[in-house]
C-alpha positions, -999 to 999 in steps of 0.1 A, spaced: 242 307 786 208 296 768 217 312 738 185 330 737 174 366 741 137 363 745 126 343 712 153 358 696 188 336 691 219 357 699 244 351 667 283 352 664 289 373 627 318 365 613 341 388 601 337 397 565 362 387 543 366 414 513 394 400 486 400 414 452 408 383 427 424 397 392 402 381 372 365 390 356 337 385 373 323 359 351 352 338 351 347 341 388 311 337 396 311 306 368 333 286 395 319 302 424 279 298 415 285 259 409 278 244 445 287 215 444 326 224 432 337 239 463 363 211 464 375 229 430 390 257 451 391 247 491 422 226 500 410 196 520 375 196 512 362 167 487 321 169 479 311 133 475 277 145 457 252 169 451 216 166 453 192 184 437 200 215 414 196 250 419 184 265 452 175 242 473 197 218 463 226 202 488 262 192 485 272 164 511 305 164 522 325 134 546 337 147 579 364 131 601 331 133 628 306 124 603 285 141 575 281 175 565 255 189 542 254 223 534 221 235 516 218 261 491 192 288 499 198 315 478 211 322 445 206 354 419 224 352 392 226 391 381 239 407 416 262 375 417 256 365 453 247 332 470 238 321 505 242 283 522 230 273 555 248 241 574 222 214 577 215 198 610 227 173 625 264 185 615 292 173 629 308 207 630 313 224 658 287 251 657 245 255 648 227 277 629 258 281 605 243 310 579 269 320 549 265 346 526 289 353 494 288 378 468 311 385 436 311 423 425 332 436 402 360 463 399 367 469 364 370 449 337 397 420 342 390 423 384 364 418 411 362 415 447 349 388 466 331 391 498 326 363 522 310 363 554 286 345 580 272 337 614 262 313 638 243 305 668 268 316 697 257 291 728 265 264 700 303 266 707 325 265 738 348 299 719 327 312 695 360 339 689 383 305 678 358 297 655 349 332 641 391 330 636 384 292 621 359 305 597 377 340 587 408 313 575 383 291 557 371 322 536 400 332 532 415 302 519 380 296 497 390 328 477 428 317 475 417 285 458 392 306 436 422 331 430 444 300 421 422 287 394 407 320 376 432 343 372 447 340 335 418 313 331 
């Protein structure tokens, strides 16, 4: 499989991960809108730095199989979303790795979070184990920023 439908690549989506988090959505997007603290709130993952600032900028992460740098590419500040693209080379497992998150809220102590992305399908051998993969990462990211904002 080429992976290619004309000049078009053919994508996996992810499945979207909708979580409600007891907490405001300030508290919430404060955490989430800082890229470079995803280590804050995903077990396992420790950013060694972050360069640059604001969109554009890009956290670099160690790997067990090498480097990974995720960059920044979109950020608004009043619909509370953000989207990161994986940069290439990676050493993950996948290419084309697009991510978008948004924070919306559902009263005034609560919001839900909303996680989701996709990636180039040819670029893995199952690209349903890691679909699977990603849905626990999301859902793990918004454990971790459960963990640390509600009662903050």
């Amino acid at each position: 499989m080429s992976g290619h439908d004309g000049d078009r690549i053919q994508r996996t989506y992810t499945d979207v991960v909708r979580e409600r988090i007891d907490a405001p959505l300030e508290a919430v997007w404060e955490v989430l809108s800082d890229f470079g603290a995803i280590g804050r709130y995903v077990k396992g993952v420790q950013v060694e730095r972050t360069e640059g600032a604001g969109v554009g900028c890009v956290r670099v992460i160690p790997h067990p199989r090498g480097t990974v740098r995720e960059q920044l590419i979109a950020l608004d500040e009043s619909a509370h979303t953000l989207s990161y693209r994986v940069m290439e080379p990676s050493p993950l497992e996948m290419h084309e790795y697009l991510s978008d998150v948004g924070v919306f809220r559902m009263g005034p102590g609560a919001c839900e979070i909303e996680w989701s992305g996709s990636f180039a399908t040819a670029s893995v051998l199952d690209p349903n184990a890691q679909r699977a993969n990603l849905k626990l990462f999301y859902t793990g990211a918004v454990a971790g920023l459960r963990q640390i904002t509600v009662g903050a």
